[in-house]
N, C-alpha and C positions, 0 to 999 in steps of 0.2 A: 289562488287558482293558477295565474302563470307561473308561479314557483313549482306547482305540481307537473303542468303541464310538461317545463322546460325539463322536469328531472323524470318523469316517463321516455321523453324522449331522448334524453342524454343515457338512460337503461339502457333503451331498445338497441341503440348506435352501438351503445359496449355489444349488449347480445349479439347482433347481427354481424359485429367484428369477431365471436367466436363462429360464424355457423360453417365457416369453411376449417374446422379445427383438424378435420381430417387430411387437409394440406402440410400441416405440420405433425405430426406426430411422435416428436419425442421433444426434448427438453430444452430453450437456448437461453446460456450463459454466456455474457460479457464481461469483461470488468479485469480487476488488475492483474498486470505481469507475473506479482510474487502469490498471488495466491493462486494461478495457471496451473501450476504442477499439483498441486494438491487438488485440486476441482478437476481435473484430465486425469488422473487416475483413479480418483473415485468415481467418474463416467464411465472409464474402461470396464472396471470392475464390474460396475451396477450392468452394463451392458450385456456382460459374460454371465454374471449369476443369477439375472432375471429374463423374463422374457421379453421387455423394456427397449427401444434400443437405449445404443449410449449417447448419451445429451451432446449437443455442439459447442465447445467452448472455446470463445476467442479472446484473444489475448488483447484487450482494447484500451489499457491504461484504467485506473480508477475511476478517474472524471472523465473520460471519453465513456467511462462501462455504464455511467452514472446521467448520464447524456441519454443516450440509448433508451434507458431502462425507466429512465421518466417520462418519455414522449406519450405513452397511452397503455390501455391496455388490446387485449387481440395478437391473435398469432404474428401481426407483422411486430410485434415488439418483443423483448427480450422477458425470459418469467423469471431469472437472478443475476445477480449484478455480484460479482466480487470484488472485495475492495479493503487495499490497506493501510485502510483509517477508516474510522467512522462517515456515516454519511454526513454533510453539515445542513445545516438547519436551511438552507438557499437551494440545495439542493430536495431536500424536503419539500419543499415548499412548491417545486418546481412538479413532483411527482401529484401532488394532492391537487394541481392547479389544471391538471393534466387527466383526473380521475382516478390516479393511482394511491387510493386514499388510506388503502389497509396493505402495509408493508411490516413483514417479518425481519427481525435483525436477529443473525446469527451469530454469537465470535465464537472462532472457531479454536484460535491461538494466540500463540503469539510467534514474532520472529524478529532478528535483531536488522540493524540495516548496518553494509560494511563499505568499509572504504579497502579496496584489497587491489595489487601488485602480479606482477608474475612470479611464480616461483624460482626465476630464474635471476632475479632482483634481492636485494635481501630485506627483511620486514620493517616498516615503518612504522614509528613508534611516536604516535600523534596525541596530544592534548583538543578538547572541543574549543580552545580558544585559540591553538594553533589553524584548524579547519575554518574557525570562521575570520582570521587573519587573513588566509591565503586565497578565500575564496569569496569574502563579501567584497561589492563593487565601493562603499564605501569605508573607511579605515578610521581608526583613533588617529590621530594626527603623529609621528614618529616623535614630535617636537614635546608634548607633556602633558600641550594645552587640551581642553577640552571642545577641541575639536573638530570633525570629519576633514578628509579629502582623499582623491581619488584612489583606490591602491593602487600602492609601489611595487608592491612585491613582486618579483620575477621570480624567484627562486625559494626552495622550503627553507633554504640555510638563513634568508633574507626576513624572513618570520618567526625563525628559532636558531641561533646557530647551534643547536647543539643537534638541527638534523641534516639531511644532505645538501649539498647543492646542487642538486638538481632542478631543474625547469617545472615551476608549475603546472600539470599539466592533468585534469580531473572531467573524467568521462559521465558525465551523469544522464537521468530520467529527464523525459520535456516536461513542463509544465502540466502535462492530464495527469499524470504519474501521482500515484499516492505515496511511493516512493520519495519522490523528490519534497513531497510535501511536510512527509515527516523527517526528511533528513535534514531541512532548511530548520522544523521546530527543533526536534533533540538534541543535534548534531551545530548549528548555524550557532540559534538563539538559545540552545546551550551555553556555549563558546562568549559569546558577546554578551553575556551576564554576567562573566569574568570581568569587564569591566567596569569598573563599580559605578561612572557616574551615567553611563549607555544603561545599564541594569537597574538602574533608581529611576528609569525613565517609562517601565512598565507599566508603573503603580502613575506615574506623574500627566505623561501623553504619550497611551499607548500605541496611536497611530504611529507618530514620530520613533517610537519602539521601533516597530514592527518592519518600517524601513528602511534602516540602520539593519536588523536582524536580517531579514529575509531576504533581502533583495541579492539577488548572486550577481557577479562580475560578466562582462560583455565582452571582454579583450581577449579570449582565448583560451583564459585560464581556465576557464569551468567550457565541456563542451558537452553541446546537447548530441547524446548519442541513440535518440529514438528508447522504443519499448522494449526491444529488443538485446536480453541482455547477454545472448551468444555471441552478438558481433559486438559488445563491449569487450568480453574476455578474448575473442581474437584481435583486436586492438591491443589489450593489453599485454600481449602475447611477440605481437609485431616492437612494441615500445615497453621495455621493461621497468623504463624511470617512470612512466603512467601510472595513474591510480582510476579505480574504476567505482562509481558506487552501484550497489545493487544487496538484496537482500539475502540473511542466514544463509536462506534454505538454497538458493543458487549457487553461495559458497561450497557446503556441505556435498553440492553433485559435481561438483569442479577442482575440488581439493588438488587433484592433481597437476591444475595447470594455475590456480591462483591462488593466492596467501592473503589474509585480511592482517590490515594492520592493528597495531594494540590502541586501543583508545583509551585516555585518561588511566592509563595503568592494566588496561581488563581485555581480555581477547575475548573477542564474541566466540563462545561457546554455549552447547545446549542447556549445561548448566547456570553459566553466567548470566541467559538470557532469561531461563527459568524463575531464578533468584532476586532479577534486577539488580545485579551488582553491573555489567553492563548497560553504560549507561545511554547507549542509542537503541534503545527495543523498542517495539509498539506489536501493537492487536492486532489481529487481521479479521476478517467478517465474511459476508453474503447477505447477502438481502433478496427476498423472496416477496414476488405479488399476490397475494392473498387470494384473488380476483382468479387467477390463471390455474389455483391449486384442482377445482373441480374439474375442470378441462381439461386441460395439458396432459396428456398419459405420461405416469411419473414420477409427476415431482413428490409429491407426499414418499412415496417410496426409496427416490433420492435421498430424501433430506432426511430418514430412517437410518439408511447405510451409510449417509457421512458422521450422522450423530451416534451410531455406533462404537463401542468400545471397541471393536476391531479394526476401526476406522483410525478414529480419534484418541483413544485410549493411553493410556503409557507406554504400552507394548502394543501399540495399530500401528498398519502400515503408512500411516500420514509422518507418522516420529522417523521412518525411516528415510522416510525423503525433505525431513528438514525444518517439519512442524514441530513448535515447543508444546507442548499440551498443556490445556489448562488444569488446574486441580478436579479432581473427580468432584467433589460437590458442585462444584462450578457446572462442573459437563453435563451431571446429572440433572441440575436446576436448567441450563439451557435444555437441553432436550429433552424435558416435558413442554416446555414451553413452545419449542416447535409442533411438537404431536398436537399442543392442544392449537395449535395454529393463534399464537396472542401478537398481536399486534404493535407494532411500534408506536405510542399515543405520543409521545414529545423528547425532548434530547437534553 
């Protein structure tokens, strides 16, 4: 009977945090940097071709978007989260503990993550075992043994000589960044798998893995340059021996002022990223609160025109601004599955 009681009034609490829904009246999205452009244009759209307005979407980092969007439900909270990489199971955890028990997962693409230069530089031509030499805080030992201390390296020529010498110097996402998350898995712990007996350490203790991989350097070499990935490329713009990380589709709008370097032989393109023969890609998503779809003026009709072949398609306008699409069975199985509004059960 107290278990009844406690969950009538844990209802009423949600209900009554919708009854002012007419304070908010159109859609708010949070969540990552690289999927921004692609959720802000299809807001625009949806704003101009329905009678809807267009949704608010801020640009909050993954795990800042993620933060947000688990605190509860009710117009004071966020009704989609964009994010690229999957939600993790902590975070889950954190929504359902919060009430937010019925969560839609979208993916929507994919997109490559780059390490890029100014145009005005010429292209760097990186191995992931080079990236994760010049940029994890600890190192194979230079000497043979098996191992760690501090990195040495100052310069790319001091990690390869067969690339420049130039000064270490790597502008990347803070820690909420989903970016930074997957650049440390693909990119990092790529790289340090190259070494055979750091890479036997996976299977053996993979904590002791994971911080030898992931952990990035404190001295300068890597620097945290916010979410914001316009004042990275004018950084990189000011310093042309800089390298900046940030994603595809950012590249693709910037072509003109920055250049992605080659990695393990492959230049991130739409088809190498397509193909996975580029090997730092990852998914990207959205996540929807189930709870919010009846309320909220919109969203069900949002999540129509993103899941749109006009949208989303091979020939939509999201390919244009830098989205890889997924295969058509793919799009078409996701996008029943939003219509039918199905729920995220486990990961």
């Amino acid at each position: 009977m107290k278990k009844l009681l406690l969950g009538l009034s844990f209802s009423a609490a949600i209900a009554t945090s919708f009854t002012h829904a007419a304070g908010r009246d159109s859609i708010s999205i949070v969540g990552s940097s690289t999927v921004f452009p692609f959720s802000k244009v299809v807001a625009e759209r949806f704003g101009k071709t329905t009678n809807f307005k267009s949704p608010t979407v801020e640009s909050t980092g993954t795990g800042g978007g993620f933060k947000e969007f688990c605190k509860g439900l009710g117009v004071n909270h966020p009704d989609i989260s964009n994010a690229s990489r999957r939600i993790k199971q902590s975070e889950l955890d954190m929504c359902k503990a919060n009430g937010v028990a019925d969560v839609i997962e979208v993916l929507i693409g994919y997109d490559g993550i780059v390490l890029a230069n100014s145009v005005k530089a010429k292209q760097v031509k990186l191995s992931r075992k080079d990236i994760f030499l010049a940029l994890a805080k600890k190192v194979p030992n230079p000497d043979g043994s098996k191992t760690l201390v501090d990195n040495p390296y100052k310069t790319w020529k001091d990690v390869n000589p067969s690339l420049p010498a130039s000064k270490i110097e790597v502008l990347g996402p803070p820690t909420t960044s989903g970016t930074r998350d997957a650049f440390v898995e693909l990119a990092m712990e790529g790289g340090c798998k190259k070494v055979d007996w750091i890479g036997a350490l996976k299977d053996s203790d993979k904590g002791r893995f994971k911080e030898i991989c992931h952990i990035l350097r404190e001295d300068g070499a890597f620097i945290e340059a916010g979410e914001n990935d316009n004042l990275i490329v004018q950084k990189l713009d000011a310093n042309p021996n800089a390298l900046g990380i940030f994603g595809f589709s950012f590249l693709d709008q910037n072509a003109d002022k920055v250049q992605a370097s080659s990695i393990d032989g492959s230049d991130p393109t739409f088809d190498t990223i397509a193909d996975g023969s580029y090997p730092v890609s990852r998914p990207l998503y959205f996540y929807v609160k189930k709870g919010h779809m009846e309320v909220i003026p919109g969203i069900k009709e949002y999540l129509a025109e993103f899941t749109s072949e006009k949208a989303w398609g091979d020939e939509g306008y999201l390919t244009d601004k830098g989205m890889i699409p997924l295969a058509k069975e793919k799009r078409n199985q996701i996008a029943k599955n939003v219509k039918d509004a199905v729920v995220l059960k486990s990961l």
